[in-house]
N, C-alpha and C positions, 0 to 999 in steps of 0.2 A: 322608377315609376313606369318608363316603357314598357319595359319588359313585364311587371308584373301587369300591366296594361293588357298584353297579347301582340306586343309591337314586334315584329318578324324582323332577325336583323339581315336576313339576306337580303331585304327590301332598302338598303340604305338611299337607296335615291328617292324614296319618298318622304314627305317629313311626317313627324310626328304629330299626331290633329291633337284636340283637346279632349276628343273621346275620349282616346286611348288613354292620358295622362288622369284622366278622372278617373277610370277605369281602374287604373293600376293605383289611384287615392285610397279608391274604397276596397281595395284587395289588401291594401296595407294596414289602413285602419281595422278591415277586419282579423288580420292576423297578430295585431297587437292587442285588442279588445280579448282574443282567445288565449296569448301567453300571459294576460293579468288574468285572464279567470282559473287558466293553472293555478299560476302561481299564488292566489288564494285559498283554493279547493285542496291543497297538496301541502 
């Protein structure tokens, strides 16, 4: 979730806020919303 967040791992000494972690929610959800609309259209 970090990572698709935009969370920098060189930065480990800082922690992970709940931005980021929502951030990389809704990055996720939209990339699964896009592999069922493939997988319907195809």
């Amino acid at each position: 979730m970090a990572f698709l967040g935009g969370y920098l791992e060189h930065r480990r000494k800082s922690p992970i806020g709940i931005q980021v972690l929502w951030r990389g929610w809704s990055n996720l959800r939209d990339l699964c919303q896009g592999w069922l609309l493939a997988q319907i259209y195809t």
